[in-house]
DOZAMI-612017 format. One line per 5 residues: their letters; for each residue x, z, y of C-alpha. Coordinates in Angstrom, 1 decimal. Layout:
BEGIN
A	X,Z,Y; ...
END
This chain:
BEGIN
XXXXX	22.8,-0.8,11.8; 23.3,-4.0,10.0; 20.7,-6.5,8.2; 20.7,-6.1,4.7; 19.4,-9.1,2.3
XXXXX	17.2,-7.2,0.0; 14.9,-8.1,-2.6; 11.4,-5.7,-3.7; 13.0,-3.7,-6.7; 9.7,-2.5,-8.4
XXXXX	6.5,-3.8,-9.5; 2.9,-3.7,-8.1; 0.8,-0.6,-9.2; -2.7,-3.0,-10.6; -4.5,-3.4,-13.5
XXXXX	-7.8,-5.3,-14.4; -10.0,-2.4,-13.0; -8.7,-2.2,-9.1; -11.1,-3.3,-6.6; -8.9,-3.0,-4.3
XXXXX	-5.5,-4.2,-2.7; -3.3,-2.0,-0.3; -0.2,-3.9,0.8; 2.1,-2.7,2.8; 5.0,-5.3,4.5
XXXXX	8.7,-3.8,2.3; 9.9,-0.5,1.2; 11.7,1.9,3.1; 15.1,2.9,2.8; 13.4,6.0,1.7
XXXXX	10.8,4.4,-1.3; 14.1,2.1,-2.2; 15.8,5.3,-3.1; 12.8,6.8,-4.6; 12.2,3.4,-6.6
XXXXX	8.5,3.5,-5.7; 5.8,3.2,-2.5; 5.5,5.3,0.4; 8.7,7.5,-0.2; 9.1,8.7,3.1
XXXXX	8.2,12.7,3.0; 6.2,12.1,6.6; 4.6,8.9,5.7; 1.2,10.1,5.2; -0.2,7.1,2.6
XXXXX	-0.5,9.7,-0.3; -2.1,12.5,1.9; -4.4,9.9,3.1; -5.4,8.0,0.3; -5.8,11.7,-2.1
XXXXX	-8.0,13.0,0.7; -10.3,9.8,0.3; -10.5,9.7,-3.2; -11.1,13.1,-3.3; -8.2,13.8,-5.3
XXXXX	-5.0,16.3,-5.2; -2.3,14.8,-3.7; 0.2,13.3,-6.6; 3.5,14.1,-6.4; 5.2,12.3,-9.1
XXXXX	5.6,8.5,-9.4; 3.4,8.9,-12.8; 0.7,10.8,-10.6; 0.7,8.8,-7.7; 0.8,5.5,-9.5
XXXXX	-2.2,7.8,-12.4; -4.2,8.5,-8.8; -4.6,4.9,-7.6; -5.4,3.2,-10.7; -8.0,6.0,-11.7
XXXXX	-9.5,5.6,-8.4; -9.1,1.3,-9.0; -6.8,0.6,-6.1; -3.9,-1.7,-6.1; -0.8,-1.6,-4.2
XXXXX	2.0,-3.8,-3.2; 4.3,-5.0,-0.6; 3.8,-8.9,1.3; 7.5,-9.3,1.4; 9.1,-10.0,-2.1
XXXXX	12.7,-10.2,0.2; 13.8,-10.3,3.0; 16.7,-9.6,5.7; 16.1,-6.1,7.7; 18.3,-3.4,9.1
XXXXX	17.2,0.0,7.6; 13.5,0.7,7.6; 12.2,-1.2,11.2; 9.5,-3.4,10.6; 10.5,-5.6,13.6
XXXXX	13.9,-6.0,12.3; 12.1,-7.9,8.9; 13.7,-11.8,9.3; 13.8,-14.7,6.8; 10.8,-13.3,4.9
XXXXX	9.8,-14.1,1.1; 6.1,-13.5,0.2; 5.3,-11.6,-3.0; 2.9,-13.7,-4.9; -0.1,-11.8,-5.4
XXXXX	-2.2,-14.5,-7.1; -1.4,-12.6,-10.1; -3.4,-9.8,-9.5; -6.3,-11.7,-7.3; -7.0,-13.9,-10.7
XXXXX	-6.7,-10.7,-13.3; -8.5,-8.2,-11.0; -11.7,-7.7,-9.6; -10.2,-7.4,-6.3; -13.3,-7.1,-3.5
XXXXX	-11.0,-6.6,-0.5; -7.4,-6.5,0.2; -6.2,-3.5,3.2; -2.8,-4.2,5.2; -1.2,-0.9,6.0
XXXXX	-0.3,-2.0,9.2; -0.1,-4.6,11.7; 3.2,-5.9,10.4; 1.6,-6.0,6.9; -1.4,-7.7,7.9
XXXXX	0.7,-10.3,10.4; 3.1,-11.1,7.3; 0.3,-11.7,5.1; -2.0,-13.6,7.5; 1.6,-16.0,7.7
XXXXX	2.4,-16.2,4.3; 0.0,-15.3,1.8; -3.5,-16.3,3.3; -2.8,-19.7,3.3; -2.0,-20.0,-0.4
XXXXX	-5.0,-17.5,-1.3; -7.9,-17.7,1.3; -8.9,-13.9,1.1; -9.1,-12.4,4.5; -7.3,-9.1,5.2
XXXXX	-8.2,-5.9,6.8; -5.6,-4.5,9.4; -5.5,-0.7,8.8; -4.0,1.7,11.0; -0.2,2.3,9.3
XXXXX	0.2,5.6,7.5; 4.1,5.8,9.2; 5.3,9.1,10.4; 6.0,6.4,13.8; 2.4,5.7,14.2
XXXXX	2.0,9.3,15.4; -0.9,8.0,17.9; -3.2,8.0,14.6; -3.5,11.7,13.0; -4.2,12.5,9.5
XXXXX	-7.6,13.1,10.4; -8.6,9.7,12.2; -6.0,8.1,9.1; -8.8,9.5,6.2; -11.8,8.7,8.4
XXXXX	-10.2,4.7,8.4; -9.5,4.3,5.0; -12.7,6.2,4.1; -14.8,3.8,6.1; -13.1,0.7,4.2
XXXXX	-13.3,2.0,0.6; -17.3,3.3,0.9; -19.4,1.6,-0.9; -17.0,0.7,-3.8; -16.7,2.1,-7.1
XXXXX	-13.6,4.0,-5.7; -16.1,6.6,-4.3; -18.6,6.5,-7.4; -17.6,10.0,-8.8; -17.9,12.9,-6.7
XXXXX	-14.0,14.0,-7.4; -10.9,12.4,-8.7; -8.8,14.0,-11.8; -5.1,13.2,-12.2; -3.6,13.7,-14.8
XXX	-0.5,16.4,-13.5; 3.0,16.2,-15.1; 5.6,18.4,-14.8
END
C-alpha cells in the first residue's frame, strides 16, 4: 500500500462543559469514510466509552457525538495531517499536530486520555511542549489490540473518568434518532 498525504477532514466533538479530552493519533480509513471518530465496526471506543457512562451505545454520528458531550467528554485526533499508508499507526510520517489550545482555553478540561500509545507518543512530541498538560496513555480501543478485552477496556477508562462529573448521574440519556 502506498502513503497517502492526508489532512483531519472533521472537527473535534467539545464544547465549554467537557472535562475531558480523548485523542486519538488520525482517522482510519474506515472513520475517513464515515466522516467521523472510531468508524471501524470492531474498534471498540463506543462500546467502551457507552458502558462507562452508563449509556446505550450510539449509533449515529448525532448520537455518538449527543453521548459524549452529555456525558462532558471531548474528542479529537493529535495529528491534523500527515503521510500514512491505509490505517497503520506505525506507518504515520511527517506529522502535523492539531492545535488543541482551542479547546484547553474554552473548556474546563481536567485531564486529557491518549487512546493509545501512538496517541499519547505523538502528543508527548508535539503538543505537550506548546501546552504543558500531561497525558494519560490508555490502553487503545483497536480491534488489533486484541490483548485488552472489552471487559479490562471499561474497567480502564472507568478508573480514569471516576471521580468526575462524567459519572455524577446514575445513567446517561441520549437523545435516539432514526
Amino acid at each position: 500500500m502506498e502513503y497517502q498525504s492526508l489532512q483531519h477532514e472533521f472537527p473535534p466533538v467539545w464544547d465549554s462543559n467537557s472535562e475531558i479530552l480523548i485523542l486519538g493519533s488520525f482517522p482510519s480509513v474506515k472513520s475517513r469514510e464515515e466522516g467521523f471518530f472510531y468508524g471501524h465496526p470492531r474498534n471498540r471506543f463506543w462500546d467502551v466509552i457507552s458502558a462507562v457512562m452508563n449509556c446505550p451505545k450510539p449509533v449515529s454520528i448525532e448520537e455518538k457525538r449527543n453521548m459524549l458531550l452529555t456525558s462532558h467528554i471531548a474528542l479529537w485526533d493529535v495529528i491534523a495531517s500527515c503521510r500514512i499508508r491505509g490505517s497503520s499507526d506505525s506507518s504515520i510520517r511527517d506529522v502535523v499536530p492539531n492545535d488543541i489550545s482551542v479547546i484547553l482555553l474554552h473548556a474546563p478540561i481536567r485531564k486529557i486520555l491518549a487512546n493509545g500509545k501512538t496517541a499519547g507518543r505523538l502528543y508527548e512530541k508535539y503538543i505537550y511542549p506548546l501546552v504543558q498538560r500531561r497525558i494519560t496513555v490508555m490502553p487503545s480501543t483497536s480491534p488489533a489490540n486484541a490483548v485488552w478485552t472489552r471487559e479490562r477496556l471499561i474497567e480502564a477508562y472507568g478508573m480514569e473518568t471516576m471521580g468526575s462529573a462524567l459519572c455524577e448521574q446514575p445513567s446517561c440519556t441520549i437523545k435516539k434518532t432514526d
